[in-house]
C-alpha positions in Angstrom: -5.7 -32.0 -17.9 -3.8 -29.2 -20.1 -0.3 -27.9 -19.7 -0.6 -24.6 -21.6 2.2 -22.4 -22.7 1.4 -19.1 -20.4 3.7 -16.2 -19.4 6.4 -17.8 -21.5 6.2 -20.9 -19.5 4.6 -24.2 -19.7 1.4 -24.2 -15.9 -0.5 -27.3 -15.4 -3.6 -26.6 -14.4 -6.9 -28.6 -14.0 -10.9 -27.0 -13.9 -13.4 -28.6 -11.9 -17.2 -28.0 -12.1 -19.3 -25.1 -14.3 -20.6 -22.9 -12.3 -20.0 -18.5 -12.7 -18.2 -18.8 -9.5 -14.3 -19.3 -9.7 -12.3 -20.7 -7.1 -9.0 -20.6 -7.4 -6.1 -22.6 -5.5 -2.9 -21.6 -5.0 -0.5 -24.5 -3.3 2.5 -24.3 -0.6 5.8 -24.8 -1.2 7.2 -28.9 -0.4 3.9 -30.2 -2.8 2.2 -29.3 -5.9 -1.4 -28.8 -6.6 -2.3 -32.7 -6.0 -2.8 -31.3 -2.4 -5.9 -29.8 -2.7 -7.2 -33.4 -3.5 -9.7 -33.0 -0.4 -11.4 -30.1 -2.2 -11.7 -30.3 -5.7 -14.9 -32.7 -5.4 -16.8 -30.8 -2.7 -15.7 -27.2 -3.6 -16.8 -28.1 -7.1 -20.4 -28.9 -6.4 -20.6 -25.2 -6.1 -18.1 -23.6 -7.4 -15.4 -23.5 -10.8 -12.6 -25.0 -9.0 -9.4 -24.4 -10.6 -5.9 -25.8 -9.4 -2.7 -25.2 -10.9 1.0 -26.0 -10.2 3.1 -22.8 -9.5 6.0 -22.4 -11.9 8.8 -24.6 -10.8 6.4 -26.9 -8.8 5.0 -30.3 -10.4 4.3 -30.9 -13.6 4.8 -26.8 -14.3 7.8 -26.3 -16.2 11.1 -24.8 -14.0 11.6 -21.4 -14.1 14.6 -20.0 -16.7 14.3 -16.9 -16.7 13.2 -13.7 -13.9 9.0 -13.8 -13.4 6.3 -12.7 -10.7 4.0 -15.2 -9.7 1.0 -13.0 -9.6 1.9 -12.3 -13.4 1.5 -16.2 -14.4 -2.1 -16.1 -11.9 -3.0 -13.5 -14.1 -2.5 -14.6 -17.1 -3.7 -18.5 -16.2 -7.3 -16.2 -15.5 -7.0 -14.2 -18.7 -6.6 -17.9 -20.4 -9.6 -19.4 -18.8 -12.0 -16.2 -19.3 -12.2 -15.5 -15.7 -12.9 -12.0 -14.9 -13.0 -12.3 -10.8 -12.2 -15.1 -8.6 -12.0 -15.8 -4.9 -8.2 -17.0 -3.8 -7.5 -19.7 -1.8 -3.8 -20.2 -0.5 -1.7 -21.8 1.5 1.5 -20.6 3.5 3.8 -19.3 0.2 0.6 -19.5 -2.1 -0.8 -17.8 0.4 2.1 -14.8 0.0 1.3 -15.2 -3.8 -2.7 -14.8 -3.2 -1.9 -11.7 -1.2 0.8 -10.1 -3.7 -1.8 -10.7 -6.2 -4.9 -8.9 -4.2 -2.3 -5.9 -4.1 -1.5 -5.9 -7.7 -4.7 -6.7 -9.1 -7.4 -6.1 -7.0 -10.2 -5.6 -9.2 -9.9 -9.3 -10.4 -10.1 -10.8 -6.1 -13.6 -11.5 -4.5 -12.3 -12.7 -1.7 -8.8 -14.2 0.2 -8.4 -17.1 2.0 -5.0 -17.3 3.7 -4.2 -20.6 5.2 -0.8 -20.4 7.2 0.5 -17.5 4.8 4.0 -16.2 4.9 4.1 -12.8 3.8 6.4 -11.3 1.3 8.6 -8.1 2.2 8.6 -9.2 6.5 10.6 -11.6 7.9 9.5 -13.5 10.9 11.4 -13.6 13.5 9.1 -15.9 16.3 10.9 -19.5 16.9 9.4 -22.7 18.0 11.3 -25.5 19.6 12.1 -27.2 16.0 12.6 -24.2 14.6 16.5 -24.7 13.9 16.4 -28.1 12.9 13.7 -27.5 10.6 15.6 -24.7 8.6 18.9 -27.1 8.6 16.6 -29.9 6.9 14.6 -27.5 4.7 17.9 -26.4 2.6 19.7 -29.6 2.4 15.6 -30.5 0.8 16.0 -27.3 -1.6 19.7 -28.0 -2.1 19.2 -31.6 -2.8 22.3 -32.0 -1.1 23.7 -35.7 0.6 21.4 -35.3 3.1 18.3 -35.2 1.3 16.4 -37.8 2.3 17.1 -37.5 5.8 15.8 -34.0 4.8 12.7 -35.2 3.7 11.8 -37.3 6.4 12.9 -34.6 9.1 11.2 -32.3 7.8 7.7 -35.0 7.2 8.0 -35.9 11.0 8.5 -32.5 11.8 4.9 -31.6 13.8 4.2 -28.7 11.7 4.1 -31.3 8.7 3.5 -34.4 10.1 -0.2 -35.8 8.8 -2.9 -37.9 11.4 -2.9 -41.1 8.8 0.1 -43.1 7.5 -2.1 -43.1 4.1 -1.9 -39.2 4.3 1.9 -39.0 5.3 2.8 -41.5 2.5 1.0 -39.4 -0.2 2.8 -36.1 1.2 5.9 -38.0 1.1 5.5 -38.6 -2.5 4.1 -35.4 -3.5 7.6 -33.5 -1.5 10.0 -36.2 -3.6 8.3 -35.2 -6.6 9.9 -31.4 -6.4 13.0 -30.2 -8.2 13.2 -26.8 -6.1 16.6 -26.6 -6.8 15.9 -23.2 -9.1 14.6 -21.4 -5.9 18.8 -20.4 -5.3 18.8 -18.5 -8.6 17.7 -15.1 -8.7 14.2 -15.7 -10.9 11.5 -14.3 -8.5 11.1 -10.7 -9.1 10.4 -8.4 -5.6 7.6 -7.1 -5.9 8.2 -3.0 -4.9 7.1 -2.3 -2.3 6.2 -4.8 -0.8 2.9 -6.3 -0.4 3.7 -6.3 3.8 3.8 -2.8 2.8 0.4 -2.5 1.0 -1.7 -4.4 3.2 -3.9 -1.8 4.2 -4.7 -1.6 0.3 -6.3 -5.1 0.5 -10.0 -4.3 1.3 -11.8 -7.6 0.0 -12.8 -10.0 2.7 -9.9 -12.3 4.2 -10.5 -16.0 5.9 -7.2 -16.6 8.2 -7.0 -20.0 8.4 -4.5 -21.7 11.2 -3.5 -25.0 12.7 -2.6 -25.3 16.3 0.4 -27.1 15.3 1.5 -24.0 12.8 5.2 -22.4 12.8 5.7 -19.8 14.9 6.7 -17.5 12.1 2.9 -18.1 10.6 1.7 -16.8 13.9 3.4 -13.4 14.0 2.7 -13.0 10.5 -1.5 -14.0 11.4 -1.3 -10.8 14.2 0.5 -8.6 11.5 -2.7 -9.4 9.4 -5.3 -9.4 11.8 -4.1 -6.2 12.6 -3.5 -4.4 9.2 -6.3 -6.0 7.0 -9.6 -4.4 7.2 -11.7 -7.3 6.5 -10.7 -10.7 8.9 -12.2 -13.6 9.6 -9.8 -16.4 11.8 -10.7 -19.5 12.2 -8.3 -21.9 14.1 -8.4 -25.4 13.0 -7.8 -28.0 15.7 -5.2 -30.9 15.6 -3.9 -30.0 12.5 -0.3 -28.5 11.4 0.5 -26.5 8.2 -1.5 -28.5 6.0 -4.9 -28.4 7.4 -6.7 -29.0 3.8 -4.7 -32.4 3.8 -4.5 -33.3 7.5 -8.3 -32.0 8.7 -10.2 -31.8 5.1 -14.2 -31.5 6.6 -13.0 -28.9 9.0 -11.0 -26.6 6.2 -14.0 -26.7 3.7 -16.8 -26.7 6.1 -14.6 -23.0 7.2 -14.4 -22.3 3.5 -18.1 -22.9 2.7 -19.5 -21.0 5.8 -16.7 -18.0 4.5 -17.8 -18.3 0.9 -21.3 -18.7 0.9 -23.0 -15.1 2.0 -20.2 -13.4 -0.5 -21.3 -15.6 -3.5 -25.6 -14.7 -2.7 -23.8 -10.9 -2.9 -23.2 -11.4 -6.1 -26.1 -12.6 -7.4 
């Protein structure tokens, strides 16, 4: 699958399937797009499933210079001929799939947010792990001396954690594979104001998606949403933490099909 220069970068990116209808996957921070491995083969039975790997992620180049994120989406769907698609992310690709809807809405069918952050508000709501779990996540960004006990804090943290040693082996490789070192230089441009700001602008419909075994930051930023966004669906996904496409795969896309379905035959 191509690597194409886009935005002044180099994205990886892989299309799956032929039909009109584009699905488009945005990926979390700690992995790349080799996540949405659960998907790509039902998902594209019915729809154009595209993957990519956010700049700075995988086997997309590392950022050198300032960029949005929504401005290499963009551009990614200008590349493919896509005139519309329906976003699916998950916790920061979920923050990119909403900055996007508020930037470009006339190119977003639909949203599905699963575990989103939410750029311009800071959480505030703690779990137990909570401290620990920031401790581990910058020594993991920093790639300090502690790095691999890093890694496998944060993989046996519960919010990571997967049901299968098959499952938490692959995550483990796909965290390793991450040189996220750039995210302590000043490349991402704010986006002003704020998309936590312009939420009430984002009138296509939303799918919340949530483990029970989420942060407690993803669960004030859920009520902010369910609150502010017009258009809501939540569903709550059983034993399953901040990776529910990876950890509980028949449950995320049966949620996404059920969501999808009566917006594609609006379409048509």
């Amino acid at each position: 699958m191509p690597r194409e220069s886009i935005n002044g970068t180099n994205l990886y990116y892989e299309v799956h399937g032929t039909s009109s209808e584009n699905l488009l996957f945005i990926h979390s921070g700690l992995v790349d797009s080799r996540v949405w491995r659960e998907q790509i083969a039902p998902l594209s039975k019915a729809y154009r499933v595209i993957v990519y790997d956010i700049r700075g992620f995988g086997r997309s180049d590392l950022p050198t210079a300032a960029f949005r994120n929504v401005d290499d989406v963009k551009l990614l769907m200008d590349h493919l001929e896509i005139p519309r698609a329906h976003l699916v992310g998950c916790s920061m690709g979920g923050a990119i799939a909403l900055d996007f809807a508020a930037t470009y809405p006339e190119l977003v069918q639909s949203l599905t947010l699963s575990g989103p952050s939410l750029n311009g508000y800071t959480a505030t709501r703690t779990d137990e792990t909570s401290e620990i779990r920031n401790l581990n996540t910058h020594s993991y960004i920093l790639r300090d001396e502690r790095f691999e006990e890093a890694v496998d804090g944060l993989l046996n943290d519960p919010i990571w954690r997967q049901s299968s040693p098959e499952k938490q082996e692959f995550l483990r490789t796909l965290s390793l594979a991450q040189d996220m070192r750039w995210l302590f230089q000043p490349y991402w441009i704010p986006h002003s104001p704020s998309t936590a700001e312009r939420l009430s602008e984002i009138s296509q419909p939303v799918l919340l998606l949530l483990g029970d075994r989420e942060p407690g930051t993803v669960y004030e930023v859920a009520d902010i949403l369910m609150e502010k966004l017009p258009q809501v669906t939540r569903v709550d996904i059983p034993n399953a933490g901040h990776l529910p496409c990876l950890e509980q795969p028949e449950a995320f896309n049966q949620a996404l099909f059920t969501f999808l379905e009566p917006l594609s035959h609006a379409m048509k």
